[in-house]
Steps between C-alpha positions, in 0.01 A plus 500: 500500500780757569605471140144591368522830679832540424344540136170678634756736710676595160199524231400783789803675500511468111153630474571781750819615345323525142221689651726752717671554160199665368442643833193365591352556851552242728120518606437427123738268453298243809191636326611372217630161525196418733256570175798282314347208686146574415589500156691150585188393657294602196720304316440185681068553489607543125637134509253358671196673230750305228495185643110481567445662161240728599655808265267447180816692336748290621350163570747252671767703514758394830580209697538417850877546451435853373312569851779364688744740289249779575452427866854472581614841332251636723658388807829583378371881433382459805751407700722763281238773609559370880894544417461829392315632772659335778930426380638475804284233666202364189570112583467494909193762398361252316600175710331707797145572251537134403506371849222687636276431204572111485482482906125598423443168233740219610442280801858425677535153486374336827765369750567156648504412835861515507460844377631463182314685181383198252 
């Protein structure tokens, strides 16, 4: 996992040295890349339209692969958009939202007698 925000740590830095070359605002740059993943998200509903065919235009048009593809650029812009707005610390951010959101769904595994987690 550390190398995959390794790579999420320097598409931000990439994408906020382009933009502070052409002097955007910071404000707009966050405002930004969080509509970038809308547009990823789009992308993705798109996908999903192609593979059920329900575009008279297009008919059949993507397949579950394509959706995959779609969904995971989304995350990545996501996580990129996290990066952005939080460079010093985005990972243990997100390990902390992760937590607290999972703690909420998943059951801990019960214990045995001898107090061991099974």
């Amino acid at each position: 996992m550390d190398e995959v925000w390794k790579t999420i740590g320097e598409l931000a830095r990439t994408f906020r040295r382009r933009d502070d070359e052409r002097k955007v605002p910071t404000e707009q740059q966050r405002t930004l890349q969080v509509l970038k993943i809308g547009e990823e998200f789009g992308e993705a509903a798109q996908a999903v339209i192609g593979v059920h065919g329900t575009n008279p235009r297009k008919g059949t048009s993507h397949s579950w692969d394509d959706v995959q593809a779609e969904v995971a650029d989304t995350a990545i812009t996501a996580l990129v958009t996290l990066a952005r707005m939080r460079p010093n610390d985005a990972a243990d951010f997100f390990a902390g939202i992760l937590a607290d959101k999972s703690s909420r769904f998943l059951i801990p595994a019960p214990s045995s007698p001898d107090g061991v987690q099974r």
